[in-house]
C-alpha positions in Angstrom: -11.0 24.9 25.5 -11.4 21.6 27.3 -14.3 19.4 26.6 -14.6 15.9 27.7 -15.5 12.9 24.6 -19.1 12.4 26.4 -19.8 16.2 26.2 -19.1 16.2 22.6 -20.7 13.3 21.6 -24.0 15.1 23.3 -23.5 17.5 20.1 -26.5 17.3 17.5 -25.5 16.2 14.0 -25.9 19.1 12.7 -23.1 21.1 15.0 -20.8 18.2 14.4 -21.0 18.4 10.4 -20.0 21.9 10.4 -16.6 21.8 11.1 -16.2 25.7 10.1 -18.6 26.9 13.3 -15.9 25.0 16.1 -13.7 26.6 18.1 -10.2 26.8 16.3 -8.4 24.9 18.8 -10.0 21.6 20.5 -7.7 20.1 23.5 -10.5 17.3 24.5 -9.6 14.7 26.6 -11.2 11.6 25.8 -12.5 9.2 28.4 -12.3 9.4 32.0 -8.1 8.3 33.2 -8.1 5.1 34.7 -7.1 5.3 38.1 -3.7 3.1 38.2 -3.2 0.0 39.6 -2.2 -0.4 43.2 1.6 -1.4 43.0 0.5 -3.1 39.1 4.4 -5.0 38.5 4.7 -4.2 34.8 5.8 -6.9 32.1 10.1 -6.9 32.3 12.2 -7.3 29.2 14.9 -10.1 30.0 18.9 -9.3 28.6 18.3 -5.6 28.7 21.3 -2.8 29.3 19.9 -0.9 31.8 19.0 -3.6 34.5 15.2 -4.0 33.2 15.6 -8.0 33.3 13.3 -10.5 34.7 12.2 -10.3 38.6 10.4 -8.3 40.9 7.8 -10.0 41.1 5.6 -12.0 43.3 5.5 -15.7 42.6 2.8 -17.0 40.9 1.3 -13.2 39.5 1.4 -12.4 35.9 2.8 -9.3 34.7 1.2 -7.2 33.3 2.5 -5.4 29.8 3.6 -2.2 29.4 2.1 0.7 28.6 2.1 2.3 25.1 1.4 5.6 24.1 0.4 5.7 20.0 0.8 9.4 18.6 -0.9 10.1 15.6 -0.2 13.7 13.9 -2.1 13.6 10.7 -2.5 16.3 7.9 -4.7 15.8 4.7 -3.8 12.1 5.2 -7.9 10.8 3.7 -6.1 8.9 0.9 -4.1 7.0 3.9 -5.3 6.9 7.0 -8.3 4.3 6.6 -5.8 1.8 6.5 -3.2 3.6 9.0 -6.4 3.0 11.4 -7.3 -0.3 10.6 -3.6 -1.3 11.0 -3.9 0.2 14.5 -6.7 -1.6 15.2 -5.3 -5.1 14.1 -1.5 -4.9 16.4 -1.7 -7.9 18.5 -1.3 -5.9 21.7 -3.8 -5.4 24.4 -5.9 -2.1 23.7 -6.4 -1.4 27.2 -2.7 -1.1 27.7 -2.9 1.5 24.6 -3.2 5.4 25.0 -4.0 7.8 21.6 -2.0 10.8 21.3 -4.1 12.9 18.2 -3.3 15.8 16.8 -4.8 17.0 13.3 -4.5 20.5 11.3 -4.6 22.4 8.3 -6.3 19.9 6.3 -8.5 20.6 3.3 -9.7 16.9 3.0 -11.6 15.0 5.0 -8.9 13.8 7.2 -10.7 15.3 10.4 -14.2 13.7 9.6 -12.2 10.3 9.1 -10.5 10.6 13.0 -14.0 11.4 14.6 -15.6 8.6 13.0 -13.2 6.1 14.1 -12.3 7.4 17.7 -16.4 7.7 18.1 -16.6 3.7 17.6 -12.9 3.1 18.8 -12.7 5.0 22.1 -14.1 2.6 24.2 -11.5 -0.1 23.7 -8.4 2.4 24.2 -6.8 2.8 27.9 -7.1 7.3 27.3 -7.3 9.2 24.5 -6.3 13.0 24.2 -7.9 14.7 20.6 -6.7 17.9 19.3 -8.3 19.4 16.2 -7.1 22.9 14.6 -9.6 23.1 11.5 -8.4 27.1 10.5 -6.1 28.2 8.9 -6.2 25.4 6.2 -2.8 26.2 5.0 0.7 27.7 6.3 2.0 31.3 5.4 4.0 31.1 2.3 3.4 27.7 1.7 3.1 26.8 -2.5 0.8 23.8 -1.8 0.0 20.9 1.1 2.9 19.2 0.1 5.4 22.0 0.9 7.6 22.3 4.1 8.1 25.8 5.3 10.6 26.2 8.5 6.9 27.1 9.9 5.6 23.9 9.5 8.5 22.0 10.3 8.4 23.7 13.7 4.9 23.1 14.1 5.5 19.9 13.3 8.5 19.7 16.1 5.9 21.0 18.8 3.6 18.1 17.9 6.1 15.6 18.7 7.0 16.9 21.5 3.5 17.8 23.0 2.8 13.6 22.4 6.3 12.9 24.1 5.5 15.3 27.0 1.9 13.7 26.9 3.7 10.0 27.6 5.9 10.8 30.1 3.2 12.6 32.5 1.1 9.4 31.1 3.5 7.5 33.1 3.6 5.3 29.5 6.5 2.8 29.6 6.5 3.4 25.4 6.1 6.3 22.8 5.2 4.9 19.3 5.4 7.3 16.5 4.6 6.9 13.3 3.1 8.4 10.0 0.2 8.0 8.6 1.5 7.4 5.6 3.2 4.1 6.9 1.2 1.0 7.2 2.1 -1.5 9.6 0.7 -4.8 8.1 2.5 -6.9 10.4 0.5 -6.8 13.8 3.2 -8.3 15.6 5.4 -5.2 15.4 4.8 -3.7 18.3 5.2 -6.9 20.5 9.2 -7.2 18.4 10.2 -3.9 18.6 9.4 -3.9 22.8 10.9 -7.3 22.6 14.0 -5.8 21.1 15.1 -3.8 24.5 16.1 -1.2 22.5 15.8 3.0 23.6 15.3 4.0 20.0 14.1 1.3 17.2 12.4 1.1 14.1 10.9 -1.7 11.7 12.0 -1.3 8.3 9.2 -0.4 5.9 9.3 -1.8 2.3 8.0 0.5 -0.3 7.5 1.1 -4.5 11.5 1.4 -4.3 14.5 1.7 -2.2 13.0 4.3 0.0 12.7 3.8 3.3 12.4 4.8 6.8 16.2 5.0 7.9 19.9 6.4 6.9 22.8 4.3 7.3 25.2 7.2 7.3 24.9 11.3 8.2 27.7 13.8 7.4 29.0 16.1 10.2 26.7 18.5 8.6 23.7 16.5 9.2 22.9 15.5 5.8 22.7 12.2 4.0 25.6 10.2 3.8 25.4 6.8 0.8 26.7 4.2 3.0 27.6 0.6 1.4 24.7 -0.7 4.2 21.8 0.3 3.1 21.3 -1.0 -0.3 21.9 -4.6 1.5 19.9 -3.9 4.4 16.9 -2.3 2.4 16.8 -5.5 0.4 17.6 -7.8 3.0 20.7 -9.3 2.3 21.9 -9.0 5.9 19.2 -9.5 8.4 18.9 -8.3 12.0 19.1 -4.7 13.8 21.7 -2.5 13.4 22.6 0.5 14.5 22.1 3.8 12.7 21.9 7.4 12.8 18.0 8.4 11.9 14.8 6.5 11.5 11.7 8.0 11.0 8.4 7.8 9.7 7.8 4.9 12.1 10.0 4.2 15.5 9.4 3.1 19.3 10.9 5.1 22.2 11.5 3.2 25.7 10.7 5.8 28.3 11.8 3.7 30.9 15.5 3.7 29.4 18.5 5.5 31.1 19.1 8.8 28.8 15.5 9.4 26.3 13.9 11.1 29.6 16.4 13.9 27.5 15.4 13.4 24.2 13.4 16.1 22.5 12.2 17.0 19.3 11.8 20.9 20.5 13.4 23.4 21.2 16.3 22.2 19.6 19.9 21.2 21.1 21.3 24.8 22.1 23.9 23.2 19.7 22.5 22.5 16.6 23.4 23.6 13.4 21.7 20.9 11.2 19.1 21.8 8.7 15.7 22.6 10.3 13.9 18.8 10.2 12.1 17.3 12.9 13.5 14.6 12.1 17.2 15.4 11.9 16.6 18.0 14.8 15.5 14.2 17.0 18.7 12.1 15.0 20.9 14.7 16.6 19.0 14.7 20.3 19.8 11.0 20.7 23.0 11.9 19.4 23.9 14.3 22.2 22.7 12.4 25.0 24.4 9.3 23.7 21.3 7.4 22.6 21.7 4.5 20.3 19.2 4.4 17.3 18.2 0.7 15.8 16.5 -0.3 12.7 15.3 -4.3 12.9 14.5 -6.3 9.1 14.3 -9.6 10.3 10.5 -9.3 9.2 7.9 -7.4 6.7 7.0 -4.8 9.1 4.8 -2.6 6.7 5.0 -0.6 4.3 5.8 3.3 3.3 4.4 5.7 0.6 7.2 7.1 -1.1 6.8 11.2 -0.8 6.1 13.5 -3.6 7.7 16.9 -4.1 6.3 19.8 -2.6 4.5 21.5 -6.0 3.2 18.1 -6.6 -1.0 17.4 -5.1 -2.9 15.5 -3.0 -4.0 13.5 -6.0 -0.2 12.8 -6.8 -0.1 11.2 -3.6 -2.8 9.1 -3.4 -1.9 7.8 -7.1 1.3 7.1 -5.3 -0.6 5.1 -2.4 -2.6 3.2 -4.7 0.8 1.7 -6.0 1.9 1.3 -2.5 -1.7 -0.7 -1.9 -0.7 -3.1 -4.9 2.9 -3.7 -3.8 1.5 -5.3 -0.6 -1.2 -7.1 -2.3 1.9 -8.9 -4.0 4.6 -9.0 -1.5 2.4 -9.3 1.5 0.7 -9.2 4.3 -2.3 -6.6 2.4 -3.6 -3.8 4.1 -7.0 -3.6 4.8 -9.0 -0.5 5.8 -10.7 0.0 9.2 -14.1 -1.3 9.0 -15.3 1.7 11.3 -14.6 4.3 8.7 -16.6 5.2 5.8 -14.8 5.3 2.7 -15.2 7.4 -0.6 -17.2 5.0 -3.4 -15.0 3.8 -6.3 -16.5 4.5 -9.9 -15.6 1.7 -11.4 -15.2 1.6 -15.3 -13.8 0.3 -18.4 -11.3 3.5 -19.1 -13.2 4.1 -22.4 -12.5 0.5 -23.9 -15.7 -1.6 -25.1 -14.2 -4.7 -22.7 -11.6 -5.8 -20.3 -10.8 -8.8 -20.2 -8.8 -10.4 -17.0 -7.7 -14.2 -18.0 -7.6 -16.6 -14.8 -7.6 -20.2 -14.0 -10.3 -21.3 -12.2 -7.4 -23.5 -10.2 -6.0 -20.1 -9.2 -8.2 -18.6 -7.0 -5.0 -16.3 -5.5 -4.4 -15.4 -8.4 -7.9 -14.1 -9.3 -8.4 -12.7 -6.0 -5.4 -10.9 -6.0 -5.8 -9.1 -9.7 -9.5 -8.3 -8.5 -8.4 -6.5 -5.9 -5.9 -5.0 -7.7 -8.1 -3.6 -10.3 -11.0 -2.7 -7.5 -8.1 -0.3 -6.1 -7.7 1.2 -9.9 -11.3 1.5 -10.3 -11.3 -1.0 -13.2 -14.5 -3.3 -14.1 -13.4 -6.5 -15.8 -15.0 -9.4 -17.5 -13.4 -12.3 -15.8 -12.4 -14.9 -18.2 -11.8 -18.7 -17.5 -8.7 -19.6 -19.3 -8.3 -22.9 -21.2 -6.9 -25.4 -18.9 -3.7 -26.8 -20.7 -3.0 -29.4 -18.0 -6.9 -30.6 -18.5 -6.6 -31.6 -21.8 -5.4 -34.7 -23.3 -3.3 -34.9 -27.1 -6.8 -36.3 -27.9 -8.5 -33.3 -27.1 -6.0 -30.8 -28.4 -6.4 -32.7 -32.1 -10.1 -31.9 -31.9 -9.8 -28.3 -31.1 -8.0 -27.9 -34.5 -4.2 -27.4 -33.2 -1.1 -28.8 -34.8 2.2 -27.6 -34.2 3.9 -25.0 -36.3 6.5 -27.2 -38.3 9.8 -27.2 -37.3 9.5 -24.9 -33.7 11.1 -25.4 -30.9 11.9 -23.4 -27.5 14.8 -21.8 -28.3 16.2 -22.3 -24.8 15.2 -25.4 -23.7 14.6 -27.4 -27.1 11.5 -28.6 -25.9 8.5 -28.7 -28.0 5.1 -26.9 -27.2 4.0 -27.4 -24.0 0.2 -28.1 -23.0 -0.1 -24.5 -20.4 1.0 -23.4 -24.2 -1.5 -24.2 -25.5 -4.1 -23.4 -22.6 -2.7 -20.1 -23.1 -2.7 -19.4 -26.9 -6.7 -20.7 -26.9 -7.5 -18.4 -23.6 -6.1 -15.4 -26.0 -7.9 -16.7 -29.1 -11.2 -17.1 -27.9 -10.9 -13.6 -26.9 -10.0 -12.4 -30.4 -13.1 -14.4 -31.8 -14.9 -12.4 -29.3 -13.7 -9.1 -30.5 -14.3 -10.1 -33.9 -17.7 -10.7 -33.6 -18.6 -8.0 -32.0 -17.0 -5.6 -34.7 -19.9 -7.3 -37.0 -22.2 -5.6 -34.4 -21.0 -2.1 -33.2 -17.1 -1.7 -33.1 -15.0 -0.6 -30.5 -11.5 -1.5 -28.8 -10.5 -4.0 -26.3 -8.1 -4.6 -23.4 -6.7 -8.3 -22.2 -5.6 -8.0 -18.6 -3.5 -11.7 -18.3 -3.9 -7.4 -18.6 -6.7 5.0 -24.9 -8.4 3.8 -27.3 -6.4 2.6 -30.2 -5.4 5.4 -32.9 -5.8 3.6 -36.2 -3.1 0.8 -33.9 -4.1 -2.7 -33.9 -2.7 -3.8 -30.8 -0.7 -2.2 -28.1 1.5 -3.9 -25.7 0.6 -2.3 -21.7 3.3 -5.1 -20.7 5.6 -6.7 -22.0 10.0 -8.3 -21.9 11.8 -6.4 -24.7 14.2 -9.0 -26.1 16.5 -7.1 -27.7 18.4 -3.8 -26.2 17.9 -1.3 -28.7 15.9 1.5 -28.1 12.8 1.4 -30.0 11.5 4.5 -32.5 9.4 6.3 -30.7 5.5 6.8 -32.4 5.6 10.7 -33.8 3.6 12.9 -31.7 2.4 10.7 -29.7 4.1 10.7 -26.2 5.3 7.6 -24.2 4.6 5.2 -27.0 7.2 3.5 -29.3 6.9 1.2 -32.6 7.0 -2.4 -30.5 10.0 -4.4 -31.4 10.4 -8.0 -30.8 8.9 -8.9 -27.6 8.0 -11.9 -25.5 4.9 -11.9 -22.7 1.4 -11.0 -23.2 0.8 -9.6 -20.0 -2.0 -6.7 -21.1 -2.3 -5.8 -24.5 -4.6 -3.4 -26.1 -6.4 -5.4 -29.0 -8.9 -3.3 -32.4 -11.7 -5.6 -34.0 -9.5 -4.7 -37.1 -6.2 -6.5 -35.0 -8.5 -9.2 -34.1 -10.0 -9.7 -37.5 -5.9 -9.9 -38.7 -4.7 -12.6 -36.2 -7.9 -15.0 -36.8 -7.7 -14.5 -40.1 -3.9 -15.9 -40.2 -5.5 -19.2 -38.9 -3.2 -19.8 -36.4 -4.5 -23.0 -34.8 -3.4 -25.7 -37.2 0.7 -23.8 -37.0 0.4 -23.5 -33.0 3.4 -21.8 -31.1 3.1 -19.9 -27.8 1.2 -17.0 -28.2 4.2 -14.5 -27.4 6.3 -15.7 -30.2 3.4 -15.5 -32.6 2.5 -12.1 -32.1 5.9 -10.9 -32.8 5.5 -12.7 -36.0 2.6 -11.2 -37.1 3.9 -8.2 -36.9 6.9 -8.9 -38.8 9.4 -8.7 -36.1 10.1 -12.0 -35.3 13.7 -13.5 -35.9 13.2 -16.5 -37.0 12.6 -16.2 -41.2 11.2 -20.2 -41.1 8.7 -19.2 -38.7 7.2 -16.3 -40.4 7.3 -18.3 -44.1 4.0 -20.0 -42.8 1.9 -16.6 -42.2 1.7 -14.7 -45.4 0.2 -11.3 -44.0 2.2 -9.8 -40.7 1.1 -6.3 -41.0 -0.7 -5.8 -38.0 0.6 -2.5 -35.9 1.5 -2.9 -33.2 3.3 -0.6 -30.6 4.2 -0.5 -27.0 3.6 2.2 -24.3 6.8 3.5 -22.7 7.7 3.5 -19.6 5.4 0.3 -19.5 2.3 -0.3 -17.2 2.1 -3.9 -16.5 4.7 -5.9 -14.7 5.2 -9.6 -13.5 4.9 -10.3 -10.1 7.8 -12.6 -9.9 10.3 -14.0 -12.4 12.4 -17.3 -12.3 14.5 -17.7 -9.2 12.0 -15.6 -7.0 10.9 -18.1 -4.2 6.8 -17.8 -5.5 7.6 -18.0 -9.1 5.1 -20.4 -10.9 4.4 -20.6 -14.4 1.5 -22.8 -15.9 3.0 -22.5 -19.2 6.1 -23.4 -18.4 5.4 -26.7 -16.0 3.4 -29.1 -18.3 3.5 -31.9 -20.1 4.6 -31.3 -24.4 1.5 -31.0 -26.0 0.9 -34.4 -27.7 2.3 -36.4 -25.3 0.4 -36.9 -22.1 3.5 -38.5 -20.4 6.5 -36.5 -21.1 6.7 -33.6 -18.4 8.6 -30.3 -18.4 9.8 -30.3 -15.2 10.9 -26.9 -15.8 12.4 -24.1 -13.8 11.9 -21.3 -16.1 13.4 -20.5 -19.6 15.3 -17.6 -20.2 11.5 -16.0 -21.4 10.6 -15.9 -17.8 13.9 -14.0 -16.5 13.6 -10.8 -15.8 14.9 -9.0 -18.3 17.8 -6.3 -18.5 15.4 -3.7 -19.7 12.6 -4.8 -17.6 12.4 -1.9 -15.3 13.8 0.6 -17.5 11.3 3.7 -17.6 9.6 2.6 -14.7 8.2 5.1 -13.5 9.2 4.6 -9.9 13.2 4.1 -11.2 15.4 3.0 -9.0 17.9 5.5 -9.1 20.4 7.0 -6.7 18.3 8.9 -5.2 15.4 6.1 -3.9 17.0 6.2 -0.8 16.6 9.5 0.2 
């Protein structure tokens, strides 16, 4: 059935909330086709292959740029496609030279409600916009879940592609850009570079939890993945440009213009293929046949990719995997942000059963506390924001009134350098927070995060993140999974922290025998090296363990171009002249161990 956009905007509310009573198919065309532009000279690409260089035409007009269809084919994508949209909406390209190609199906979120909403408010800026909705069935024979390919699914999925590629060329489009919903482009400029690139087939390289990504380096004869020695060095960078490969997906730019994709198809496939059933592979082998080069460009941060689950894993797998993906770019940059013309689900946010969290910031570090905000808004966790001590604020003067002295005889044991003033800073900002905790086990009792980072089990403090110094493995807790008895440990990234562990490290009196606060813990619980060191606490009993794989990780470590450590750069704590102009101790490497267990391991297998 064909309906125009206006005609289905007449709908009452009613009728458009009950998805269940449409017709099972919707083909609408949206908006009214432009009539085209008497003899319009389009935008040409200097230093191209095929001839499409500069010229043509008459001095003194400006060209305009070409035309781009955008093909979105989303399933149960609601975790995703807020910020798929409000990347769309943010390329710096002109939306009147932008055509949507939409095709959603089988979904059992709210995927479909999501794509109304935004073409409703969208559709005016867009050049054309085709919309097809399938709303039954919700689900593909003999599939096990929404996550699982069937060889129907995979052809439906084939058809798509090729309905939006067919769409283009009667379009007239000078460009096809597919791309998943599940991959984010954060950088608006992408679509202006990869049309720049004069390329038939490229991609931008999307960054993502690990060393997936959108592209193979190598394919066997069979069609199946081949390890290359490229792709590790062009996944991270260490060679820089765009090279030529066999298959990119997820996200890629066809030039409809260029001698040999007017054969490209993603269905039926090549009467000579033999290569497994995957629309993507099935189109890796079309521009193989016809002699189509395929590029990926990393020159830039492009975006990003979620990395897929398996197919008996759930929607809620995911999205959990998504969130992840949202917090690598809050890091690594640019964010994503989610279309303002979209309603999104409300957050419940909470304190995961603990009495506080606590997140630790300078108030000189705005980023910083703007970034971990965000970061714990996306995790649906309600901290108390803390103002840390200022080391670099306070003068030796100061420090002697607050009570602090140095622990006899420390030193770093890298550097050699005394205690430095961010040291200090540091060890208060942790022990105001214990002082808090203690107090408020004279009132009610109750357990407490520290957010710089389940409810404790007779424990006294866990460690949520942490650099395990030494290699060993560490005895795992009995019958308790994914936590081990905490070895000796620098960091104090998030720790879990009783009244009772509280009560324990005020008690020790730890001001008047300062070190930093990472080597004191480890003391206290009676795991530290250094014999002189623990002589001066007489009770290190507290119990402390670690969860494993960990939770918490730094953002950068020493070398990494944004490293900056307030701790590390200061001045030595009682004397206001003497710097540390300090690049990082061998405490701020990351460590040899720092990944293990990670829970998104970077294993041979990323890749694929």
């Amino acid at each position: 059935m064909l309906s125009s956009w206006r005609e289905m905007q007449a709908l009452n509310a009613k009728e458009l909330s009950s998805w269940a009573a449409r017709e099972q198919r919707l083909d609408q065309r949206l908006l009214a086709r432009p009539p085209a532009p008497k003899a319009a000279p389009r935008q040409q690409q200097c230093g191209s292959e095929d001839g499409l260089g500069e010229g043509g035409s008459p001095a003194g007009q400006q060209q305009e740029l070409p035309t781009v269809v955008i093909a979105i084919l989303a399933r149960n994508s609601e975790h995703s496609l807020p910020y798929w949209l409000g990347a769309l909406e943010r390329l710096d390209y002109p939306k009147e030279r932008i055509s949507i190609w939409c095709a959603t199906d089988h979904n059992i979120d709210n995927t479909t409600e999501i794509l109304w909403e935004w073409l409703t408010a969208m559709e005016k800026h867009y050049r054309y916009i085709e919309w097809k909705s399938v709303e039954e069935p919700s689900s593909y024979p003999d599939e096990l879940g929404p996550k699982h390919w069937t060889d129907e699914r995979y052809e439906h999925v084939m058809k798509l592609k090729q309905q939006a590629l067919s769409f283009a060329r009667a379009e007239g489009a000078d460009y096809l850009l597919l791309t998943d919903t599940d991959s984010i482009l954060t950088n608006n400029q992408t679509l202006t570079f990869l049309i720049s690139q004069n390329k038939s087939v490229i991609a931008p390289m999307l960054d993502s939890q690990t060393y997936y990504s959108n592209f193979w380096c190598g394919i066997t004869p069979q069609g199946y993945y081949r390890r290359t020695a490229d792709y590790f060095p062009t996944k991270n960078r260490q060679r820089m440009g765009c090279f030529a490969v066999p298959m990119v997906y997820a996200t890629f730019l066809l030039d409809l213009r260029r001698e040999g994709t007017s054969e490209l198809a993603f269905h039926p496939p090549h009467p000579n293929y033999t290569w497994p059933f995957d629309d993507i592979i099935v189109f890796a082998y079309s521009c193989q046949a016809v002699g189509v080069q395929i590029y990926v460009c990393n020159q830039e941060r492009f975006g990003y990719i979620n990395v897929p689950v398996k197919s008996h894993q759930t929607l809620e797998d995911e999205h959990i995997n998504f969130v992840h993906l949202i917090l690598e770019a809050l890091v690594d940059g640019p964010p994503m942000y989610p279309s303002e013309h979209v309603s999104l689900s409300p957050k419940h946010l909470g304190k995961m059963g603990f009495d506080e969290i606590f997140l630790i910031n300078l108030v000189r570090r705005p980023d910083r506390r703007q970034r971990m905000l965000s970061s714990l808004y996306e995790l649906e966790i309600d901290p108390l924001v803390v103002d840390a001590v200022d080391g670099s604020a306070l003068n030796s003067s100061d420090i002697k009134i607050l009570g602090v002295d140095l622990l006899p005889g420390y030193y770093d044991p890298f550097s050699g350098r005394t205690l430095t003033k961010g040291e200090v800073g540091c060890f208060l900002s942790h022990y105001y927070i214990w002082k808090e905790a203690k107090e408020e086990n004279k009132r009610e009792g109750g357990d407490y995060t520290n957010a710089e980072g389940a409810r404790g089990t007779g424990h006294c403090s866990d460690y949520l993140g942490r650099k395990q110094v030494n290699s060993e493995d560490e005895e795992p807790v009995e019958d308790v999974r994914n936590l081990v008895v905490a070895e000796y440990s620098y960091w104090t990234l998030a720790y879990i922290i009783s009244q009772r562990g509280a009560q324990k490290l005020i008690a020790a009196e730890p001001l008047s025998k300062m070190l930093p606060v990472d080597e004191f813990l480890p003391i206290m619980y009676d795991k530290h090296p250094n014999e002189d060191y623990k002589q001066h606490f007489a009770n290190r009993d507290l119990l402390v363990y670690s969860v494993h794989p960990l939770l918490v990780y730094p953002t950068h470590y020493t070398g990494d171009s944004k490293w900056l450590s307030d701790t590390e750069t200061s001045t030595i704590w009682d004397d206001d002249s003497k710097k540390t102009d300090w690049s990082g101790s061998q405490k701020t490497l990351k460590g040899s161990r720092s990944n293990a267990g990670h829970s998104f391991r970077s294993t041979s297998r990323d890749e694929l």
